[in-house]
N, C-alpha and C positions, 0 to 999 in steps of 0.2 A: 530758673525762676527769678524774676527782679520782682521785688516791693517795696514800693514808694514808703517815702516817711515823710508825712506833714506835717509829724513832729516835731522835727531837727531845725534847726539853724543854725548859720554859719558865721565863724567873725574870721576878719581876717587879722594876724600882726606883722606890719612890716617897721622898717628899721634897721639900722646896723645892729642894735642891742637887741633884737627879737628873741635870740638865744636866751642869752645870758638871765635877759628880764623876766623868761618864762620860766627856768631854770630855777630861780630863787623864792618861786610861788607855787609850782604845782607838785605833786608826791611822784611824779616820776622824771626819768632820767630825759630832757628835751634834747640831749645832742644826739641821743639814738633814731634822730625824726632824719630820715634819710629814703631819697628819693621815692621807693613805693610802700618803706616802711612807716608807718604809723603807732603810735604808744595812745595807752590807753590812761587816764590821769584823773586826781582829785585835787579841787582846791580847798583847802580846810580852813578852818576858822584860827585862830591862835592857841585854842584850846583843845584843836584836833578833831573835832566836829566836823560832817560833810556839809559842802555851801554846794559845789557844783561837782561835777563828771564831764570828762571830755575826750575826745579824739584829738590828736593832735599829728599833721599832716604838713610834710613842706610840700610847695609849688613856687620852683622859682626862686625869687627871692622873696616867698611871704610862705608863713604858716597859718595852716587855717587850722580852727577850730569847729570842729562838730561836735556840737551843744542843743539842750534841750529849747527849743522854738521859744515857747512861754516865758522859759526864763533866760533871755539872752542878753536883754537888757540890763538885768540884773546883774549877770557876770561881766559882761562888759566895763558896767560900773565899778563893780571891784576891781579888776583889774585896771581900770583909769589909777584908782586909789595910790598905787602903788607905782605910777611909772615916773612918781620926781624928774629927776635928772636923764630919762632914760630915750636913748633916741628908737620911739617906738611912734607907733598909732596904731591904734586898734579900731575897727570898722565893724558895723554888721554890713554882711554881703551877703544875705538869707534871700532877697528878692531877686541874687544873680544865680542861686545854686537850687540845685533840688539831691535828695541827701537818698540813698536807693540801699537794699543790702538784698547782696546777689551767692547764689550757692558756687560761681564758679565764675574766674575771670573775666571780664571782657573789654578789650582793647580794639573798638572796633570805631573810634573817633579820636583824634590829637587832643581833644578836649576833656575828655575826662578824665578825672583824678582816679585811680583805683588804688586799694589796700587791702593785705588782709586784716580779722578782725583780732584785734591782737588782743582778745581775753580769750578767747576760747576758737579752736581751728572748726569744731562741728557749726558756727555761724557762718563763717565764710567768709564770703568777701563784702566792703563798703566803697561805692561810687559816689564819689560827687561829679556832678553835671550841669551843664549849664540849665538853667530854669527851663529855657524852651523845649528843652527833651524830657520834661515829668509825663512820665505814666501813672494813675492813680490807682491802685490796689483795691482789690474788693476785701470786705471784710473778711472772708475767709481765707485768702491771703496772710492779712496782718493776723487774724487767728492763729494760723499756722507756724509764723515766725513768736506769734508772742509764745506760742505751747513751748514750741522747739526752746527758747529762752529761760523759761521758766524749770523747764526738764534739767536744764541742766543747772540751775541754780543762782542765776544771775540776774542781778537789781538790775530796773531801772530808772536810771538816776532820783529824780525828788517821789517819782511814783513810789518808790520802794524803799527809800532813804529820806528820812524827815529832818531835810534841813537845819543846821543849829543844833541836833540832836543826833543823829544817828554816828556811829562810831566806825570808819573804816573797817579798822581789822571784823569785827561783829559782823559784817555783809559780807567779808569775802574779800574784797578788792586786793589786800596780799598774793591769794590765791587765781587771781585775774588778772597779773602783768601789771597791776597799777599804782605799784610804791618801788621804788627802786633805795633799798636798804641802805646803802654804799654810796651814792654820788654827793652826799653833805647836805646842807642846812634847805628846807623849806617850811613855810608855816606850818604850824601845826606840828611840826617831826618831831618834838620832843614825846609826847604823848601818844602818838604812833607808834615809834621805836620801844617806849615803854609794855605799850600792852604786847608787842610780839615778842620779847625777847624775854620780858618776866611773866607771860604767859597770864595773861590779866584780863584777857577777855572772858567771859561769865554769857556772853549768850551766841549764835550764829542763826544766819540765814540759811531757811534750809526748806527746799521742798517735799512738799505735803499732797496728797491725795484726800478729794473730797468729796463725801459720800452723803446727799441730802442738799438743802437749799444753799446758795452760794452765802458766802460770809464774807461783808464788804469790809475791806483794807480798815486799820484799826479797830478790827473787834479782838477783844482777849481772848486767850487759850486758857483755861482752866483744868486742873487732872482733879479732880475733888474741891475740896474748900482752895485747893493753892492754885495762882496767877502762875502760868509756864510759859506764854508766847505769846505773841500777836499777830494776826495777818495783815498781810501785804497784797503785793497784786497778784489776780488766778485767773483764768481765763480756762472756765468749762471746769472739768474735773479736778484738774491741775493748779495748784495756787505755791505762790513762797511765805513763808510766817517765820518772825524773827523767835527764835525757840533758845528759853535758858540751857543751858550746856549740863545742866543739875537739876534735868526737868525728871528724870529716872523711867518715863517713860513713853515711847511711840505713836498709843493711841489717844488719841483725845476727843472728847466728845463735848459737845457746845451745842445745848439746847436737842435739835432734831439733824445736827449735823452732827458727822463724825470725820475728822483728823486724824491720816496717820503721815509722820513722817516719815520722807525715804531717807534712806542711808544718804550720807555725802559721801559725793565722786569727787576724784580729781582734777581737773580742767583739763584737757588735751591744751599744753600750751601753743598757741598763733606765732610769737613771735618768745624766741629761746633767750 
């Protein structure tokens, strides 16, 4: 099965410094971006907060980003921000690419970029292709890929992470290939390193099962008079809600709807 994303956009960076400049900004390790491997990445605010999420892919001599479509403009600008002295550009090339996520390889043109999805192996694989060859997806489709995503517990980007505010480690992203502990300094990392090492996170993302009318993204969870969690994006039964860690318990019920959280799974990791 391939299904299109109309979502996505693409930038590209070229330069001698493309490494190094992207190295010093996003929470994961950029010199592991090798030929069909791709990393998964945050760019954080200075305070450790999510601004963006990204793919990050070489071709060539440029690495591309796949990035949320709506907000490309925006990361782009940030990252202008920060390239001083840096022999770089950065480009949108969204009107050359069309951005697909496929259950199973396919290398049946010179021209497309293929990867696997390096948060989780039950996604599969991500093509980028040139614009001319978009197929568009029926909604049951993207239904299906959003269930599948959800099932296993994974944000996405600003849809399920409230920019300025939401906190890595608390979504997961540790547990999704997209902080590399080890490779040294990038924004945000003091605060990151913080909550994972002294163990300071106080809520996570976690999937929920939903019984009764659907409950759109920021409504509160409540277990009695006390605030437990909020939801996020769900699609049909299945929804993710950011849930206190010291919520004490499973069910929750809101209004004519009822909430139960599923146990967290481990990611089958994409890329070791």
């Amino acid at each position: 099965m391939q299904i299109d994303m109309p979502n996505r956009g693409v930038l590209t960076v070229t330069g001698e410094d493309r490494i190094a400049f992207l190295q010093g900004l996003v929470t994961n390790d950029v010199t592991k971006v090798t030929g069909d491997r791709a990393i998964y990445a945050g760019l954080l605010s200075p305070q450790g907060r999510f601004l963006h999420d990204m793919f990050v892919v070489a071709d060539a001599n440029r690495l591309l980003i796949d990035c949320e479509a709506d907000r490309r403009d925006d990361l782009a600008k940030r990252l202008r921000m920060f390239r001083l002295r840096a022999k770089v550009e950065i480009t949108d090339e969204t009107a050359q690419f069309r951005v697909s996520a496929v259950d199973s390889p396919v290398h049946d043109s010179p021209d497309l970029i293929v990867y696997t999805d390096p948060r989780e192996s039950a996604l599969g694989y991500r093509v980028l292709a040139p614009v001319a060859q978009r197929q568009n997806a029926g909604a049951d489709e993207f239904d299906s890929y959003d269930r599948l995503r959800i099932g296993l517990g994974i944000p996405d980007g600003s849809r399920d992470m409230p920019p300025g505010e939401a906190l890595p480690v608390e979504y997961g992203l540790d547990r999704l290939n997209a902080i590399a502990w080890t490779k040294g300094c990038y924004v945000g990392q003091e605060l990151t390193a913080r909550m994972k090492y002294k163990a300071q996170a106080k809520k996570r993302l976690a999937t929920v099962r939903i019984e009764g009318p659907a409950l759109p993204p920021g409504t509160v969870l409540a277990h009695g008079e006390r605030e437990v969690g909020e939801m996020r994006s769900s699609c049909g039964d299945m929804g993710l809600a950011l849930i206190r860690l010291d919520a004490e318990t499973d069910l929750i019920r809101c209004d004519q709807t009822t909430v139960t959280v599923i146990p967290a799974r481990q990611p089958a990791s994409a890329s070791p």
